[in-house]
C-alpha positions as CSV (number, residue, x, y, z in Angstrom):
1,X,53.4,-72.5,14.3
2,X,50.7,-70.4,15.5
3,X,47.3,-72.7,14.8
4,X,45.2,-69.3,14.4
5,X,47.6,-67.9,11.5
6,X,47.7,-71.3,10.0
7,X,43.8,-70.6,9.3
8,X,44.3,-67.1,8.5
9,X,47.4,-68.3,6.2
10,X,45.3,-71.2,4.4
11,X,41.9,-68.8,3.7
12,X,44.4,-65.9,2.8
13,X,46.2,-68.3,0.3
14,X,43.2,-70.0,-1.0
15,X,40.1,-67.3,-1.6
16,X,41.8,-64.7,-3.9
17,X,43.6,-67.2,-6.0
18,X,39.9,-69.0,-6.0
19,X,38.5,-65.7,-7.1
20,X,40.4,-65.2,-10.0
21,X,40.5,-68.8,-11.3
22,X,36.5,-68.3,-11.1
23,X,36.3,-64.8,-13.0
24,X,38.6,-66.2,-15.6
25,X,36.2,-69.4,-15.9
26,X,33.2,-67.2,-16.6
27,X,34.8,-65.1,-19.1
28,X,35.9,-68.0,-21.2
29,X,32.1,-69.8,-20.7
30,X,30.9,-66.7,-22.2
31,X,32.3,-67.2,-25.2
32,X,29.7,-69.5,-26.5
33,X,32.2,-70.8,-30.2
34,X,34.9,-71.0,-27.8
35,X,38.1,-72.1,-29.6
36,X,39.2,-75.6,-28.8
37,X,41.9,-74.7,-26.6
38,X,40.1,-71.9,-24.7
39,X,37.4,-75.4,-24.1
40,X,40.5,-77.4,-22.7
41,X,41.7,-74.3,-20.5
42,X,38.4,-74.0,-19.1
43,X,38.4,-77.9,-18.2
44,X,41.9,-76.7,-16.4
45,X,40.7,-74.3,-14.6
46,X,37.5,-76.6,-13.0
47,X,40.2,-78.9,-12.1
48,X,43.0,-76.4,-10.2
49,X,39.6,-74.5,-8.5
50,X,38.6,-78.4,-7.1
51,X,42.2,-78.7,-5.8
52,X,42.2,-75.6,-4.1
53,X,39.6,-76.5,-2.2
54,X,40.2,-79.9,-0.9
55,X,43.8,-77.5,-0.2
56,X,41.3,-75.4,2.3
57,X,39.8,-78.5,3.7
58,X,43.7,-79.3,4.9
59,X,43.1,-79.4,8.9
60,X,45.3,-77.2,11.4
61,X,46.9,-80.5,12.6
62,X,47.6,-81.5,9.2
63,X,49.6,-78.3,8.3
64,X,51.6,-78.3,11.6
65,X,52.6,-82.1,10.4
66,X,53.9,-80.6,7.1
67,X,56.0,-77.4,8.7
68,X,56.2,-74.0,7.9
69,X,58.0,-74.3,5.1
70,X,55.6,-76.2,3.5
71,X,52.7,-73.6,4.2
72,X,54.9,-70.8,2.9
73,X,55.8,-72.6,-0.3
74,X,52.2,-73.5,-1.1
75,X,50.9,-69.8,-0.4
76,X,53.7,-69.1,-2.8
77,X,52.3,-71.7,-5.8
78,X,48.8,-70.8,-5.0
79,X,49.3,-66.9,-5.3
80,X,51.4,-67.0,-8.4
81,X,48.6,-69.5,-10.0
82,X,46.2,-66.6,-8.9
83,X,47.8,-63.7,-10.2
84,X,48.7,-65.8,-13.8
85,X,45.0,-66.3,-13.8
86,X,44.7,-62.8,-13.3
87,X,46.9,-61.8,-15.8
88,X,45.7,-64.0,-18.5
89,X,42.4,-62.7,-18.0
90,X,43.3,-59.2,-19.3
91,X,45.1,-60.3,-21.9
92,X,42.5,-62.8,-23.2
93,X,40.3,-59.3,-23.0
94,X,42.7,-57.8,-25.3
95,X,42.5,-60.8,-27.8
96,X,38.6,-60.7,-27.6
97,X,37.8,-57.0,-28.0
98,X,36.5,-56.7,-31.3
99,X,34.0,-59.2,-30.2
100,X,30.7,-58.9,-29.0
101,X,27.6,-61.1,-27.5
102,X,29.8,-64.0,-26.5
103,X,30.7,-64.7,-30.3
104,X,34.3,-64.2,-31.5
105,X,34.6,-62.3,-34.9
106,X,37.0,-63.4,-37.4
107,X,39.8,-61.7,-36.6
108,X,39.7,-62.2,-32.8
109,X,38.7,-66.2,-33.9
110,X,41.7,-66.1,-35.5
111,X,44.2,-64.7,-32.8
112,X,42.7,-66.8,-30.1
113,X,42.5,-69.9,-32.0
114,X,45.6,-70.0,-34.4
115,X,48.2,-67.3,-33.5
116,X,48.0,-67.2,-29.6
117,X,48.1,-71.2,-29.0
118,X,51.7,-71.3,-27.5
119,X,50.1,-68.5,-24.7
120,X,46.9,-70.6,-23.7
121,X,49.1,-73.6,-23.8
122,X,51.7,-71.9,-21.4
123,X,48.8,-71.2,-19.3
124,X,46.7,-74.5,-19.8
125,X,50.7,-75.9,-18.6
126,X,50.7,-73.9,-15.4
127,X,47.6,-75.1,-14.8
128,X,48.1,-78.5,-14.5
129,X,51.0,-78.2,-12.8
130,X,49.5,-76.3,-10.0
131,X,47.1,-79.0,-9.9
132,X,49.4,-81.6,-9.4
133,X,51.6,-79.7,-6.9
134,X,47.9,-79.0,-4.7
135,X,47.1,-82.4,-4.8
136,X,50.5,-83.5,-3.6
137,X,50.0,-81.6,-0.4
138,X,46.8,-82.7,0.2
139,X,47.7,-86.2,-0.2
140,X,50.4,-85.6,1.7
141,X,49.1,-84.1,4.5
142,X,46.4,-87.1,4.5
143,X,49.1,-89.6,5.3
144,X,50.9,-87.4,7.6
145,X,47.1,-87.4,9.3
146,X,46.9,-91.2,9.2
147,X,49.9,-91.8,10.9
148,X,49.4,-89.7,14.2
149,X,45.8,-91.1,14.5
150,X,47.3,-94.5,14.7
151,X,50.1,-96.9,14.4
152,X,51.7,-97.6,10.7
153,X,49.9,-100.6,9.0
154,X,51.7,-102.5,6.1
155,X,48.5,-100.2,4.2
156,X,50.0,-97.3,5.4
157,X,53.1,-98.3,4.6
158,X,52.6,-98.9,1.1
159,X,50.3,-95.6,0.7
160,X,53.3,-93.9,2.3
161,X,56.1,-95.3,-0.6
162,X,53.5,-94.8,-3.1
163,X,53.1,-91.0,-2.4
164,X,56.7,-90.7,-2.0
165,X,57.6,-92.1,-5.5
166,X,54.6,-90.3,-7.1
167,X,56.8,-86.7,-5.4
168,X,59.6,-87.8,-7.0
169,X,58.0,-88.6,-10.8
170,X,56.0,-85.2,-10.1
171,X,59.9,-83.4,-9.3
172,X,61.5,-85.1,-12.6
173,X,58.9,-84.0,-14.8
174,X,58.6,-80.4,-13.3
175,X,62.6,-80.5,-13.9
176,X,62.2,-81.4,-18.0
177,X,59.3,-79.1,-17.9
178,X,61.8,-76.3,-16.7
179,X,64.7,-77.0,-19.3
180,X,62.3,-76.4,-21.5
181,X,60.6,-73.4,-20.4
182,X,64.0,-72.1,-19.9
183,X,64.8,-72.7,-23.7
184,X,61.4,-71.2,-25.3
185,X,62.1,-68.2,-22.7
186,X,65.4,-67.6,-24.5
187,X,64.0,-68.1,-28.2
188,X,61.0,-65.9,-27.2
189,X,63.4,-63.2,-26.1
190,X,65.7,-63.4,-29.0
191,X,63.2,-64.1,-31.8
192,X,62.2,-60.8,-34.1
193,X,58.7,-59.3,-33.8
194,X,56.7,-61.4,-36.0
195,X,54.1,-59.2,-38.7
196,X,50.9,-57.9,-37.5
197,X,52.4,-58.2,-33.5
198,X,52.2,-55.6,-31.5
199,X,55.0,-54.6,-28.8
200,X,52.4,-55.4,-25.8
201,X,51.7,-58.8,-27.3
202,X,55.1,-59.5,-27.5
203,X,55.7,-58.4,-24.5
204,X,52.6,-60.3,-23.4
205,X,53.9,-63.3,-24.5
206,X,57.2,-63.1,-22.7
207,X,55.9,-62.7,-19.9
208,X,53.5,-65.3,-19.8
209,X,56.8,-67.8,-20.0
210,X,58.6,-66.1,-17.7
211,X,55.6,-66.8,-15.2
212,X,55.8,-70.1,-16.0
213,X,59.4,-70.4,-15.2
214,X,58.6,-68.9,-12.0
215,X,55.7,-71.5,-11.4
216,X,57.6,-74.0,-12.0
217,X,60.5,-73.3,-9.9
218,X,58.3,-72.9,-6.9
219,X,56.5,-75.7,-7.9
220,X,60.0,-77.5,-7.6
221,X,60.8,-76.2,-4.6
222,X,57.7,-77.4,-2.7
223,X,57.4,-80.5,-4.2
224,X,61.0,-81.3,-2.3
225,X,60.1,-80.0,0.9
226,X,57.2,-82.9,0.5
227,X,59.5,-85.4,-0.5
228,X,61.5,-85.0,2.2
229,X,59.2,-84.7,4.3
230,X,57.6,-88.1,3.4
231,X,60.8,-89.8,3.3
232,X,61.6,-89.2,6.8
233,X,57.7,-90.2,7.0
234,X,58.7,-93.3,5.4
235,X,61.4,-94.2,7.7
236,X,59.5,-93.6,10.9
237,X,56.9,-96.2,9.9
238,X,59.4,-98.7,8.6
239,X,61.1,-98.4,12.3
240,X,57.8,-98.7,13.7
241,X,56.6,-101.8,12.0
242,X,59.6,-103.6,12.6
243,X,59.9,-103.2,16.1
244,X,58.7,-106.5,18.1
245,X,57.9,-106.6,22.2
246,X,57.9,-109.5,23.7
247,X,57.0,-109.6,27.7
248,X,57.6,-112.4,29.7
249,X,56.2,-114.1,32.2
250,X,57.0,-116.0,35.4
251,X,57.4,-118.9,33.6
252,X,60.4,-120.5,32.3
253,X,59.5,-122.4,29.7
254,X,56.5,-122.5,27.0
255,X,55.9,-120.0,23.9
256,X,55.8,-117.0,25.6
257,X,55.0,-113.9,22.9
258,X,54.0,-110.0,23.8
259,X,53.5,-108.4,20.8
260,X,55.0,-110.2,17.3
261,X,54.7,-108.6,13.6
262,X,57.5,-110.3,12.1
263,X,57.1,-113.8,10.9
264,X,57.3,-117.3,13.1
265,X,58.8,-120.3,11.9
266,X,60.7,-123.6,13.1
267,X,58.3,-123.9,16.3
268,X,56.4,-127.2,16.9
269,X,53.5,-127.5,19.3
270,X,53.1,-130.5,21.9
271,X,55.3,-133.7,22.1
């Protein structure tokens, strides 16, 4: 892996998906009697922009410890979070254009805050999930950090099999969250167009679950590359810690130990 298109990778992945998170952000502060849920997106979106970049503080090292695949998966998550953000942001435009000064009339009040819940909680969904998948990596690639720096402590150890069961709660949940994605997408699809909806929100609303299908498959997909990735990680530092030298000298007889990290027992000193 080239260390100069691992920087080029990380900015590229990073800054646009960081651009749109932040346009969406200050189109939704604007609305100064912001619905409820529009207040708990907005909270959403503070925390995936936070994760994206501690993501851009990940080190060259650190990605060439995680692999390619890793760095292609998570320009993958972070580019579909990007584009979702940019695609909600048009269509909360739509929703809000009978609406002017930053206050909602009645009618957008209404759409935003009562008949388009199930789309901002789609979105709020992604969201979080693109958090969680960010902050994986960077924890990830922290550990991976800590163990080339020096050898595996029992600290280590334990942060290492922490992380690694974390991967695997994050992958289970991602999996329920994508049965049930899977069923709304088909309900969404084969439900009649409700009164007062127009084709584009329909259409609109479709779409928005069928991106977070997509999300979440990635999402799936990276989050195993990590796992097994920190399972082998896992392994290593279990070999390492149990590995004992002892160097001997000339002498035949005494208690004679090189290097010990196992425990001692049965041994008496003197007469």
């Amino acid at each position: 892996m080239d260390p100069l298109s691992i920087t080029a990778g990380v900015v590229g992945i990073a800054t646009p998906a960081v651009h749109c998170i932040r346009l969406l952000l200050e189109d939704i502060q604007k609305i100064v009697d912001a619905p409820e849920a529009l207040k708990s997106l907005r909270n959403d979106l503070l925390s995936v922009d936070q994760a994206l970049v501690s993501l851009q503080a990940v080190s060259e090292a650190q990605w060439q410890s995680l692999g390619d695949a890793v760095l292609a998966q998570s320009k993958t998550a972070t580019t579909s979070c990007g584009e979702s953000c940019d695609r909600f942001r048009a269509t909360l435009g739509r929703w809000t254009r009978h609406s002017d000064d930053g206050k909602l009339s009645l009618r957008d009040r209404a759409m935003v805050g009562f008949l388009k819940q199930g789309h901002v909680k789609s979105m709020s969904e992604q969201l979080q999930h693109c958090k969680l998948t960010l902050t994986s990596v960077v924890c990830t690639a922290t550990l991976h950090s800590s163990l080339q720096q020096k050898r595996a402590t029992e600290e280590i150890i334990v942060a290492i099999s922490k992380q690694e069961a974390d991967i695997a709660d994050s992958i289970a949940t991602t999996e329920k969250q994508l049965a049930e994605v899977n069923t709304k997408l088909g309900a969404l699809c084969m439900a009649k167009q409700e009164e007062n909806e127009t084709e584009a929100d329909r259409t609109s609303a479709i779409s928005q679950v069928a991106i977070e299908q997509t999300v979440l498959g990635e999402s799936r997909k990276l989050l195993q590359e990590l796992l097994s990735g920190i399972h082998t990680a896992a392994e290593n530092a279990q070999k390492d810690n149990a590995h004992v030298v002892n160097n001997f000298g000339g002498q035949k007889k005494g208690m004679q130990i090189g290097a010990n990290y196992g425990t001692i027992s049965g041994i008496t000193f003197g007469r």
